[in-house]
ZARO-473948 format. One line per 3 residues: number of its first residue (from 0); their letters; for each residue x, y, z of C-alpha. Coordinates in nm, 4 decimals, decimal comma. Layout:
! ZARO-473948
NUM = a = X Y Z ~ ...
//
This chain:
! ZARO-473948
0 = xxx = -2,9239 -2,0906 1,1315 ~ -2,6016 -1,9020 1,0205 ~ -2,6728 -1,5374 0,8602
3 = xxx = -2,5247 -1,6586 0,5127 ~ -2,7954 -1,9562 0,4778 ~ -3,0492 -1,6641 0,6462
6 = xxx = -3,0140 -1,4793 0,3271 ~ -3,1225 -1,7425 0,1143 ~ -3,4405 -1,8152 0,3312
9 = xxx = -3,5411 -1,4340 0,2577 ~ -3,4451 -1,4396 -0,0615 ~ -3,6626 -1,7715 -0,1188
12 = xxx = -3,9698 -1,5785 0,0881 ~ -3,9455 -1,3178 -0,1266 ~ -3,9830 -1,5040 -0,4337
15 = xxx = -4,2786 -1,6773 -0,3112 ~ -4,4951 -1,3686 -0,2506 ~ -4,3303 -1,1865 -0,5500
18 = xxx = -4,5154 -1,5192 -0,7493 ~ -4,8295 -1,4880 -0,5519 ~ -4,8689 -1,1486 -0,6072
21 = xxx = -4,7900 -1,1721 -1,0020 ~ -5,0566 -1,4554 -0,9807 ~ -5,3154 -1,2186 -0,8296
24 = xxx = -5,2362 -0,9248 -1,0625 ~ -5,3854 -1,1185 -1,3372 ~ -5,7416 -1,2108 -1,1267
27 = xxx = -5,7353 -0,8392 -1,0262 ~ -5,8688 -0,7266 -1,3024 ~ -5,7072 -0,4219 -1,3319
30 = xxx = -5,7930 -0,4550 -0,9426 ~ -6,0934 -0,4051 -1,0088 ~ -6,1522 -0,7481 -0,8048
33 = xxx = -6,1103 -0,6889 -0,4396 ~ -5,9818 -1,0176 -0,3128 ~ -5,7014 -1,0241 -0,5604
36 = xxx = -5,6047 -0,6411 -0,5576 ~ -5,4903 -0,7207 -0,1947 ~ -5,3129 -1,0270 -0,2546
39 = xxx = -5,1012 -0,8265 -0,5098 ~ -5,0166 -0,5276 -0,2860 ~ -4,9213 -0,7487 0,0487
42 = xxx = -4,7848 -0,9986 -0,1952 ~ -4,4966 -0,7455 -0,3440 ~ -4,4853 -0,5835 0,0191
45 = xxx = -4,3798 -0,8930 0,2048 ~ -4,1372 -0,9352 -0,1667 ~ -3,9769 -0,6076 -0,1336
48 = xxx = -3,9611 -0,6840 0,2570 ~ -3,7806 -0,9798 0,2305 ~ -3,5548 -0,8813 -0,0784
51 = xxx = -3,4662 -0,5868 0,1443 ~ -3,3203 -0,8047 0,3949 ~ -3,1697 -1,0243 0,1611
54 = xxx = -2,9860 -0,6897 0,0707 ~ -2,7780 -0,7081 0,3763 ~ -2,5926 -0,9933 0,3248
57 = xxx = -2,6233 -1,0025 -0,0302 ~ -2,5065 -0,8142 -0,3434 ~ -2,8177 -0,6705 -0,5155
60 = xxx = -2,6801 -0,7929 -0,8424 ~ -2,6804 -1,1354 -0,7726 ~ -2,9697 -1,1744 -0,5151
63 = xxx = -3,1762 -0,9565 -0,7933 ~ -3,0361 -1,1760 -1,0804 ~ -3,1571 -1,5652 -0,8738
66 = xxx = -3,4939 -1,3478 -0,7700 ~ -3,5891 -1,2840 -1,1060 ~ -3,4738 -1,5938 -1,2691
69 = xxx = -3,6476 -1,8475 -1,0448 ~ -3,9519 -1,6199 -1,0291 ~ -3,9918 -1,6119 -1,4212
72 = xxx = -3,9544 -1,9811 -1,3716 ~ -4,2089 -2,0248 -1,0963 ~ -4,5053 -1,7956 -1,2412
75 = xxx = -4,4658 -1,9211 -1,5651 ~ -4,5411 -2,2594 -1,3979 ~ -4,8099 -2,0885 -1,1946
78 = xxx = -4,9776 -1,9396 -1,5211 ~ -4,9721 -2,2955 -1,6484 ~ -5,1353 -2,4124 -1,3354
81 = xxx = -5,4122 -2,1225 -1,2564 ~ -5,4685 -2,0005 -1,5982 ~ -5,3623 -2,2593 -1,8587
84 = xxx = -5,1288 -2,0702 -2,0141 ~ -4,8746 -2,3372 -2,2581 ~ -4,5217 -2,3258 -2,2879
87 = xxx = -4,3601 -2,4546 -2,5865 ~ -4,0430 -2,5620 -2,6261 ~ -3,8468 -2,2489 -2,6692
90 = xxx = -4,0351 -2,1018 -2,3418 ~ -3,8993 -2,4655 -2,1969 ~ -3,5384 -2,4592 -2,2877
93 = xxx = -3,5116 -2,0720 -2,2351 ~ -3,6411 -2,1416 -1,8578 ~ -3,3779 -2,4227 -1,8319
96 = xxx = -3,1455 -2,1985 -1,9131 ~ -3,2037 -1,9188 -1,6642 ~ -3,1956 -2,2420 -1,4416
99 = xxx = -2,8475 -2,3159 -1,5117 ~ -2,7365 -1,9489 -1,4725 ~ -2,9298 -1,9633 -1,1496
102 = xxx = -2,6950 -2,2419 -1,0129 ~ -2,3877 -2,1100 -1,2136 ~ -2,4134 -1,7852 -0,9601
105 = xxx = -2,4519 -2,0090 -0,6737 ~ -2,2232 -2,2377 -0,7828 ~ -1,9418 -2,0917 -0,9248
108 = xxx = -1,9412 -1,7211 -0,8846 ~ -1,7286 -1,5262 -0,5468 ~ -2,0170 -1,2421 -0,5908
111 = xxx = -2,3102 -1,4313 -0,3913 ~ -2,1555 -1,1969 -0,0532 ~ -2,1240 -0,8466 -0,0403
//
């Protein structure tokens, strides 16, 4: 696998624990729920791993910008799915739209390198 697709396999791991461990914060409890509590703290640890080595290849501006966009996207779905949570229209379209700046970025913009 060539280092420039590498960064986007670390930037996807990181998203996917970042998600898990926003999932688990809720169930923590304040972590006052054991099983949870850890979930969260390896969860952002293996995120903060795996943004970190996104880092290298990456700008932090725009690995930070498709990190937090398709993570709002994903736990937002994840809060629907665990814990019910609706999403109205507004919370729709405004998700659609950090969508399309997502793939703007990675479309369009010279700034996805260093």
């Amino acid at each position: 696998m060539k280092d420039g697709s590498l960064q986007y396999v670390h930037l996807a791991l990181a998203i996917v624990a970042e998600v898990a461990a926003t999932s688990a914060l809720k169930a923590s409890a304040g972590f006052r729920e054991t099983l949870p509590s850890v979930i969260v703290v390896i969860g952002y640890g293996v995120s903060f791993y795996f943004l970190s080595l996104t880092l290298r290849t990456m700008s932090i501006g725009i690995a930070y910008a498709i990190w937090s966009g398709a993570g709002l996207v994903l736990i937002s779905l994840a809060a629907w799915w665990l814990y019910g949570q609706t999403l109205d229209a507004a919370a729709l379209i405004g998700m659609a739209l950090i969508g399309a700046g997502v793939a703007v970025i990675n479309l369009f913009s010279r700034s996805v390198g260093h």
